[in-house]
N, C-alpha and C positions, 0 to 999 in steps of 0.2 A: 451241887454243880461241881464232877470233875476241876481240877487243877490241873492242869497239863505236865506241870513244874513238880512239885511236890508228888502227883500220883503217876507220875511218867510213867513208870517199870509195869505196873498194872492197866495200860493203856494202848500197851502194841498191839493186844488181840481185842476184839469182841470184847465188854464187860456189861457188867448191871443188867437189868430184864431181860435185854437183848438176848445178852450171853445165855441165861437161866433160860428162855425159850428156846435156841436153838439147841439145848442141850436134851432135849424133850425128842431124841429122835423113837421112831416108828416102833422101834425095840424095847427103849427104857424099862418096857414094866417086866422086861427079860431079869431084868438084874437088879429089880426096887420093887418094895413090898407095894408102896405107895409114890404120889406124889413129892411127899415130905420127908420120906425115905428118900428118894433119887436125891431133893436135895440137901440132905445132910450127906450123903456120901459125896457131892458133888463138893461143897466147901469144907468139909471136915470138922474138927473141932480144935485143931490150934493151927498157930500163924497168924501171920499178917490180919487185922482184921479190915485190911482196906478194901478187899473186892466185897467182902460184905455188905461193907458199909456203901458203895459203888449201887451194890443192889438195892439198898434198903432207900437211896435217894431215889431212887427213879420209880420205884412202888409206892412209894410218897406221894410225889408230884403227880404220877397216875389217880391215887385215890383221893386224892385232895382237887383233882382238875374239875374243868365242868364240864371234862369230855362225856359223854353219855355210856350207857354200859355198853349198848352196840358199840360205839366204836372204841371203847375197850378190846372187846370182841376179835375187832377185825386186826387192830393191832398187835396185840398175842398171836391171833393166827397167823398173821403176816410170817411170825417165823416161822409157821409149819410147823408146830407142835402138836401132838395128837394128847390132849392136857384136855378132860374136858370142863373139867370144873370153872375155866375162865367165860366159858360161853353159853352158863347155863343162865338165860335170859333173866335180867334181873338182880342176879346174884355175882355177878361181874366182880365189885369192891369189897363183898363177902371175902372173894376169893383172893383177893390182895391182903387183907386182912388178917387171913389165913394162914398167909405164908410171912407177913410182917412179922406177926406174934412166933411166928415158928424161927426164922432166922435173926432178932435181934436179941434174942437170948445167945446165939452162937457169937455176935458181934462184941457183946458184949464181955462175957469167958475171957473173950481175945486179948480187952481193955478199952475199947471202943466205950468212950462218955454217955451215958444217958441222953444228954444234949444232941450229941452228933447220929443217934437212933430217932430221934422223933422231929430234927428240924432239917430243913434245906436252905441255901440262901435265894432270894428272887431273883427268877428268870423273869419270864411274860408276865405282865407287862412294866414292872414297875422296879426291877432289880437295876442296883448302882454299881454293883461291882467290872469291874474291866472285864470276866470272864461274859456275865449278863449282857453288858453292851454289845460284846462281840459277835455272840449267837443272837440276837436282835439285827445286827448288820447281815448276818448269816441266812436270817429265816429269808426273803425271798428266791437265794439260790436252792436255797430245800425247798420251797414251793414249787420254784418251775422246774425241778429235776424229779419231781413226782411224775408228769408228765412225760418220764422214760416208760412209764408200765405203763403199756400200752397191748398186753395182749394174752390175756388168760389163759394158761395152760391146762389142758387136758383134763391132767389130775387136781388140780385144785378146783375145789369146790365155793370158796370163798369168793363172795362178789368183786369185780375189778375195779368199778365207780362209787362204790359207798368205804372203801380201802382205802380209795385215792384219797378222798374228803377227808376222811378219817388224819387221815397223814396229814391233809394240810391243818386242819383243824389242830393238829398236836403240836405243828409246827409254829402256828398263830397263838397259840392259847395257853400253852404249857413249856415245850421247851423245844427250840427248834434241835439242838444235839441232839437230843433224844428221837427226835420225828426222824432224823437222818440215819440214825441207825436202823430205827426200825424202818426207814428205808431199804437200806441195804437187804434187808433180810426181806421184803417183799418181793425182788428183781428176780426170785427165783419162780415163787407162783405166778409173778403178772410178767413178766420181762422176757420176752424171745430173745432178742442180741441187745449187744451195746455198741455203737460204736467207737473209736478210740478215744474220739476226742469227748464223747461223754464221758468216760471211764477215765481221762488224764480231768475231767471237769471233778468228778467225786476224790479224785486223790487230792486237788487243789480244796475242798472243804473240808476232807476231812482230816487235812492237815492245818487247816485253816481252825480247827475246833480242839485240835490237840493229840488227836490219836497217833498211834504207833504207825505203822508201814503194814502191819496186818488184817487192820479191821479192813480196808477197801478191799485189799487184795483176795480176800474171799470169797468175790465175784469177779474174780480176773480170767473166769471159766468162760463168762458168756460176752465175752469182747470178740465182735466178730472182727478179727483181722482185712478178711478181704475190702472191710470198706475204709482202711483204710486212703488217704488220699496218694495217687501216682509220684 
């Protein structure tokens, strides 16, 4: 679980899965041998080993959840990643797996503990920490802010009502942070507009959860101004 405090500077933009999926754009395989290719060029091999390790928490809590591998699935796709390996039916936490064994050797290089590569602290249901209670306080406004996607784009192929679930379910059962990012990255396949006062409600979460001034603003495309109020 993110620290706000201590991991501030690696928390303005997008981090962790999230990040790693929406880096998956339409091209990637333009400029990467592989999958594991993209993301070794994507975090390198020295520096900071904390967006790593950013990563390696949240494909934890993923493969550790009792989310099911469909709605694995639909959450990966959420960000619109053309990755197919997450959604080959069944093979879902294969593929978590995958990429664990592949980037905590890189976290590690960095200086990253053993410890801090295979544990997380609890969230849902049963974590004590300040960080836990607060995205516990949190999960209901990431419930009813799922109910922004409200309307399947064209091009996406991925279902809009087994996404939505998905999300709440991630947000009930794993870690609502987490469900709100990959919130955010859903608004683009399921979300025609925002209007202001939802888009001023996700800046009040997701400042509320710790992030930077960049992660909301990523969708600051589809605020449709004209509703605003006179």
């Amino acid at each position: 679980m993110h620290n706000p405090i201590t991991e501030q500077d690696n928390l303005t933009f997008d981090f962790g899965a999230t990040d790693l999926g929406t880096s998956f754009h339409r091209d990637w395989s333009n400029y990467a041998d592989s999958a594991l290719d993209h993301i070794a060029q994507r975090y390198g091999t020295e520096g900071d080993p904390t967006p790593v390790l950013l990563l390696i928490e949240d494909l934890l809590r993923l493969r550790d959840s009792t989310l099911s591998g469909e709605a694995i699935s639909l959450l990966w796709y959420a960000t619109d990643i053309s990755l197919g390996a997450p959604g080959i039916p069944g093979k879902e936490r294969e593929w978590l797996q995958e990429v664990l064994s592949f980037v905590i050797p890189i976290a590690r290089s960095r200086g990253a503990s053993a410890v801090s590569c295979s544990t997380y602290p609890p969230c849902v249901p049963d974590g004590t920490s300040a960080a836990a209670i607060e995205h516990r306080r949190l999960t209901a406004d990431v419930v009813e802010l799922v109910g922004m996607l409200d309307q399947q784009q064209s091009w996406s192929y991925t279902p809009l009502a087994p996404t939505r679930q998905a999300l709440v379910r991630c947000a009930e059962t794993v870690c609502s942070e987490l469900a709100f990012r990959f919130l955010l990255c859903a608004t683009g396949p399921f979300c025609s507009r925002l209007s202001p006062a939802t888009y001023e409600r996700l800046e009040r979460v997701s400042a509320a959860f710790g992030h930077g001034p960049y992660v909301v603003s990523a969708v600051r495309y589809l605020v449709d101004e004209s509703a605003a109020p006179s």
